[in-house]
C-alpha positions, 0 to 999 in steps of 0.5 A: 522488501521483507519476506513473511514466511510465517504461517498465515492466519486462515478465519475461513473454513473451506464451507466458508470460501465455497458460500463467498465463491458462490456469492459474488457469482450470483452477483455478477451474473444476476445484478451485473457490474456498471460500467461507465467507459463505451469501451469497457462494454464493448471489450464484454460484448465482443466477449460474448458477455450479457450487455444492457446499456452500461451494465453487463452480466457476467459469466461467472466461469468467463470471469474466472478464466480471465482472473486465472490469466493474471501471474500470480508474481511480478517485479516492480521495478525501481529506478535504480535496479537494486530497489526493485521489488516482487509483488506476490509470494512471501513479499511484503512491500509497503508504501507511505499513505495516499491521497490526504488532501491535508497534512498535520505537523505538531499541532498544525493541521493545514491544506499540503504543499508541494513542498510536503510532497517532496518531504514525504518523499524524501522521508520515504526514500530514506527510510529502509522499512518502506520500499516505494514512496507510494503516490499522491502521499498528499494532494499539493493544493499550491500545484496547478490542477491540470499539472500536478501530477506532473510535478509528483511524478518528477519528485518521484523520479528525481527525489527517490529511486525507489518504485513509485505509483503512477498517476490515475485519474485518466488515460492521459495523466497514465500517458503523461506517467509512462513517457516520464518512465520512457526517459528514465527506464530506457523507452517504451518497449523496456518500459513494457518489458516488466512494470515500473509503476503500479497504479490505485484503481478504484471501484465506485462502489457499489458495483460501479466502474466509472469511466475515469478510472477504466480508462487509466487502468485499460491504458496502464494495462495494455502497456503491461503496467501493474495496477492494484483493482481495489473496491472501495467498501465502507461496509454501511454506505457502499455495501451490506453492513455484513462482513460476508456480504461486504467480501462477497461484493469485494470479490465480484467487484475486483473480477469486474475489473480484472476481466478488462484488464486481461481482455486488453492484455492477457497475463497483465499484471494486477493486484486484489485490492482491498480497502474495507473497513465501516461507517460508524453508524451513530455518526455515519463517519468512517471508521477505521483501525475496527474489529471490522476492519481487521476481520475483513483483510484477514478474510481478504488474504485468504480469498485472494491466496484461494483465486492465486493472486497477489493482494494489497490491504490492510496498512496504518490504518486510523480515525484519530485527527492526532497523533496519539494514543487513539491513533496508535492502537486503531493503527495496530489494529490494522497492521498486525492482521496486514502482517499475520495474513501476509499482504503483498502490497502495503499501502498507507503503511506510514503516514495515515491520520483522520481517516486518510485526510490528513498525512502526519509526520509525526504519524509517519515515524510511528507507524515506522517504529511499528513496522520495525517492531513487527518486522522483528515479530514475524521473523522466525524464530531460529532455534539451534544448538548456538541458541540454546547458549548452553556454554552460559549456564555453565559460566553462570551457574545458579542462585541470586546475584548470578546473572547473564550481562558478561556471559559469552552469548551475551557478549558475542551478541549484546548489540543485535541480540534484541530490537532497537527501537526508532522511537520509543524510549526506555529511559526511566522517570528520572531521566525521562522528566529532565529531557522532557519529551513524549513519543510525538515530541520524539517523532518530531525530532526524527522527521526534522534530523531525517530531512537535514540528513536526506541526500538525493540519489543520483540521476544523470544530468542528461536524464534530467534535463530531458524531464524538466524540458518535459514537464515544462512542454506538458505544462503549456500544453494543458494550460497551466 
């Protein structure tokens, strides 16, 4: 878990937070939120909210005493306790990409398996620079549908020690997730005691909750479960191509979920989402790694400090369908504002390709080489007498031929004094075009010898056959 205790970069004046502050008011309160689930418009009417059929006005000053119940920090719990994570504060935790119903390896993009499921997992376990293996780090078509999720969470629990995602979805496939929690984490009561899965919830936007996705949050919340309440605004198609009009959205949409979330379950944990980003509108194809894009996590951040609460955005974001030139630089784009606004939670930090269709593996070590390199970036800088390496100025002394290689800071610190890449080589062309082998060729090798390497982490014999004697009951009982 990296701690970025870096100024933050602010882009709104206080003028500007007043205008968004009274913007999604205006749209809560005016146009109102739509909630699909009976349940969640009952939860509202009983709190004295304004409800016509399945949409619900709310009261701004209502909304925000609700937001003000959720904490501000909160542990996520891994299997092994020493992988435990705080979301909130300086923390910056990041996770592998989500969802990709494809994965691409080399030059072979193809429908995932489950068997690339257990590879990201693995990877993700083995690298240090990610702290969880996310979720659906890709959609395992060879898996049955009504089951899968089954089979992703015992790769979660089995493969890895590290936090993990739980399943959404419905209030069923949450249940499912919480009772392989209980066997591992010790019951239900030490499951409530503080969370062992944070969960992706996302608004339909615009101002839309669908009925599938309260349920799993409703659920993962009453048992004290983090969830992460994110709209889902591709600025064009699901809001105003205006970034203010789009945060303001943003804002009023993730308050339209957390208010549930505190009605089931005051001081519930959450996360303020945000997936923002816009449609290319030539196209109409989403675009992602955008000035646009960078602009909006920056604000994001900046809203979410302002309302104290603990926020995700941001990660490896891109459009290119490859792993290359395209992808690296719109990923840049993308990670660098996630770390100058210090996000809390990270996900599709490695991994992301053809706006999030396609895992890569080659994808995912470079977005690894960039985590690292801006890891090393937002380290401050420590400035003492020992630095100022006064002693090797004196050795050296002036002129041409004098120079640092053998001096005495040189050599107390030569192995750690700069960063050592993962991926990137220094080697000049001569060498270079004997060995033959550019970054994603480099990144290939990475992901082949990290695999041969991975060793599983230790879980009890007990423990695991209660899950496989689990998954096997729950697979006949949902027909698959």
């Amino acid at each position: 878990m990296f701690q970025n205790t870096m100024p933050r970069y602010e882009i709104l004046s206080g003028d500007a937070i007043e205008t968004l502050d009274r913007g999604w008011k205006r749209i809560v309160s005016e146009i109102g939120i739509r909630y699909l689930l009976p349940e969640a418009i009952e939860l509202l009417r009983d709190a004295g909210q304004d409800v016509t059929d399945d949409v619900v006005k709310l009261d701004p000053e209502f909304v925000l005493e609700q937001v003000a119940k959720a904490p501000a920090t909160f542990d996520w719990r891994g299997r092994n306790p020493d992988r435990t994570v705080q979301i909130g504060g300086d923390s910056m935790v990041f996770a592998s990409v989500y969802g990709a119903p494809f994965v691409r390896e080399g030059d072979v993009r193809r429908d995932a398996k489950l068997a690339d499921f257990h590879n990201f997992v693995k990877l993700s376990h083995s690298f240090a620079e990610l702290d969880s293996a996310g979720g659906v780090v890709c959609e395992p078509e060879d898996a049955p549908l009504d089951s899968r999720h089954l089979d992703m969470i015992y790769a979660h629990l089995t493969l890895s020690d590290k936090p993990f995602m739980g399943s959404v979805i419905s209030a069923t496939r949450a249940e499912d997730t919480l009772l392989m929690c209980d066997i591992v984490f010790g019951g239900r009561e030490e499951v409530r005691r503080a969370p062992c899965t944070v969960s992706l919830v996302n608004c339909n936007s615009p101002l839309c909750w669908d009925d599938r996705m309260l349920e799993s949050m409703l659920h993962y919340a009453r048992e004290n479960q983090a969830v992460i309440i994110t709209p889902f605004l591709l600025m064009g198609a699901m809001s105003p191509v205006a970034i203010p009009a789009t945060l303001a959205q943003q804002i009023a949409e993730a308050f339209a979920g957390i208010v549930l979330t505190q009605l089931v379950r005051p001081g519930a944990p959450v996360i303020f989402g945000s997936f923002l980003s816009n449609n290319d509108m030539q196209s109409g194809s989403p675009a992602f790694g955008t000035p646009e894009s960078a602009i909006g996590l920056l604000a994001t951040g900046q809203i979410a400090r302002h309302y104290g609460l603990p926020f995700r955005t941001g990660g490896g974001l891109c459009t290119s369908p490859v792993c290359d030139a395209q992808a690296a630089y719109e990923s840049l784009m993308t990670l660098m504002p996630t770390f100058l606004t210090g996000t809390n939670f990270v996900l599709h930090a490695a991994g992301w390709l053809e706006g999030a269709l396609v895992a890569g593996y080659e994808k995912f070590i470079v977005d690894l080489e960039l985590l690292r390199m801006l890891r090393e970036t937002f380290t401050p800088l420590e400035i003492n007498e020992e630095t100022m390496a006064f002693a090797d100025h004196e050795e050296v002394g002036q002129g041409p031929g004098a120079n640092f290689f053998a001096s005495p800071y040189t050599l107390d610190h030569f192995r750690d004094c700069f960063y050592r890449p993962l991926l990137s080589t220094t080697e000049n062309f001569s060498r270079f075009s004997r060995h033959g082998k550019d970054a994603t060729a480099r990144a290939t090798d990475i992901w082949h010898a990290q695999l041969e390497a991975y060793e599983p982490p230790p879980l009890e014999d007990g423990m695991r056959q209660e899950l496989d004697e689990f998954v096997a009951r729950r697979r006949t009982e949902l027909g698959d």
